[in-house]
Z-matrix of the N, CA and C atoms (Angstrom, degrees):
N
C 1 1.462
C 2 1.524 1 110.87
N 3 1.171 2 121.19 1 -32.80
C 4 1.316 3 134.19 2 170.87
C 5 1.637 4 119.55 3 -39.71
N 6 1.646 5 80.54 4 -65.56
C 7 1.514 6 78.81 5 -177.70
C 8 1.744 7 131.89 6 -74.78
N 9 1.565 8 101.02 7 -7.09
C 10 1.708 9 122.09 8 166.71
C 11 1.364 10 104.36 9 -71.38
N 12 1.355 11 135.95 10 -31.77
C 13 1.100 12 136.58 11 -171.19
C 14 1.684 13 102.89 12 -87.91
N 15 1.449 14 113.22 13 -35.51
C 16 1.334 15 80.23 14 179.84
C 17 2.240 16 122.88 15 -105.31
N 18 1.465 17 70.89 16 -1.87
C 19 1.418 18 76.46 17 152.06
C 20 1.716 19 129.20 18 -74.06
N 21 1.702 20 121.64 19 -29.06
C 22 0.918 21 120.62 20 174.44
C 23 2.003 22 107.94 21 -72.81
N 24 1.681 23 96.47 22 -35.36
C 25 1.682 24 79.48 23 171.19
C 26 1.378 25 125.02 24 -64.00
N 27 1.567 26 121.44 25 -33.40
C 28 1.756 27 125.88 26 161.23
C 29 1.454 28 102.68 27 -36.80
N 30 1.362 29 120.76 28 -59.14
C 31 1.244 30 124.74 29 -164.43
C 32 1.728 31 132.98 30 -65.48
N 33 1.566 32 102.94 31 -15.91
C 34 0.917 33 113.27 32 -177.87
C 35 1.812 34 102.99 33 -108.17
N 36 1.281 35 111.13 34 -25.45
C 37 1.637 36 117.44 35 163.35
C 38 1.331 37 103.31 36 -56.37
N 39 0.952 38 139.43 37 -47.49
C 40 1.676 39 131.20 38 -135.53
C 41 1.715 40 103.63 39 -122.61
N 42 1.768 41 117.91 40 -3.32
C 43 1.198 42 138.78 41 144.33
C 44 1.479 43 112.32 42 12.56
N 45 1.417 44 122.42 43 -85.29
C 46 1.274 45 145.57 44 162.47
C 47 1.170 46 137.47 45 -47.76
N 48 1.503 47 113.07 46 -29.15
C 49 1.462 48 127.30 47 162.97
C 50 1.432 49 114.97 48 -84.86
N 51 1.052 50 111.20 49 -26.58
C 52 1.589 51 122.03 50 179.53
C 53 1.296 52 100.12 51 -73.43
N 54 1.510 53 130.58 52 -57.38
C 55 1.305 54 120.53 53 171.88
C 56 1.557 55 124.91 54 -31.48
N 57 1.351 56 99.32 55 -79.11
C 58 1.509 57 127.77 56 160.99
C 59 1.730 58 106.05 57 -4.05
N 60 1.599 59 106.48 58 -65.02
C 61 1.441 60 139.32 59 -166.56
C 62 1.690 61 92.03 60 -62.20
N 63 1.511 62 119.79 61 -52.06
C 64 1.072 63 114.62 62 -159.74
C 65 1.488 64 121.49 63 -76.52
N 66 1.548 65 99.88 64 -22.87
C 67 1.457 66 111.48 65 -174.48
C 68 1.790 67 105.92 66 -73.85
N 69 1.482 68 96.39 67 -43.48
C 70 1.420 69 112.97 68 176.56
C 71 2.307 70 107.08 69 -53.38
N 72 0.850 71 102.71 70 -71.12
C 73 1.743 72 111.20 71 168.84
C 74 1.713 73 91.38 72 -52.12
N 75 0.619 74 141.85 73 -120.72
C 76 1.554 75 128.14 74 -177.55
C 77 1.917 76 122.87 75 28.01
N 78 1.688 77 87.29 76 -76.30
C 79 1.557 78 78.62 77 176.05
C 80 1.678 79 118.65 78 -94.76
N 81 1.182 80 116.26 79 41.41
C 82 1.445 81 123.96 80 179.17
C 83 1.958 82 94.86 81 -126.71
N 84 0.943 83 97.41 82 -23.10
C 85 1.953 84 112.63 83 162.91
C 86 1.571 85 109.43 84 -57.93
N 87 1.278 86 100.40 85 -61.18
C 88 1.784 87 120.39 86 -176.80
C 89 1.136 88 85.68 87 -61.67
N 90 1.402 89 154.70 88 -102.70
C 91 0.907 90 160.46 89 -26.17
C 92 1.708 91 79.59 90 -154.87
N 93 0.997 92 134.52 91 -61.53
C 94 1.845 93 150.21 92 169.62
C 95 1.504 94 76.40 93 -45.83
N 96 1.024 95 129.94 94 -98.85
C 97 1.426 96 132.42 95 -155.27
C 98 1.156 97 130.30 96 -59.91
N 99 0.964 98 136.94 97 19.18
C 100 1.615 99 158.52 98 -141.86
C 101 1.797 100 79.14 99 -152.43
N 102 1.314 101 134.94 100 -78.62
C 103 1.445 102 130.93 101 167.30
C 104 1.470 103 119.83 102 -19.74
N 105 1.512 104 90.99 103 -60.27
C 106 1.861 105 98.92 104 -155.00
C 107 2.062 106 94.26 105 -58.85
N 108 1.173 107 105.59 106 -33.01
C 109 1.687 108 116.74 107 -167.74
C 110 1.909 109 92.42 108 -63.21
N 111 0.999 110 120.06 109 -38.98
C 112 1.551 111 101.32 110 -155.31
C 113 1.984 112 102.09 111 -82.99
C-alpha cells in the first residue's frame, strides 16, 4: 500500500507536467499519422 500511496503522491505532483507531456505526445501522434496517410 505504501508504495500506491506514494506513487499516487508522484502522481498528483507531476499533474501538470503530465498534461503538458500529454498534449506534447498528442501532437507528435497527429503528426506520425498525418505521415502514415500520405
Amino acid at each position: 500500500m505504501h508504495i500506491y500511496e506514494s506513487n499516487l503522491a508522484t502522481y498528483f505532483h507531476e499533474e501538470e507536467f503530465s498534461d503538458a507531456k500529454a498534449t506534447e505526445l498528442k501532437g507528435k501522434l497527429a503528426r506520425l499519422e498525418g505521415m502514415k496517410k500520405e
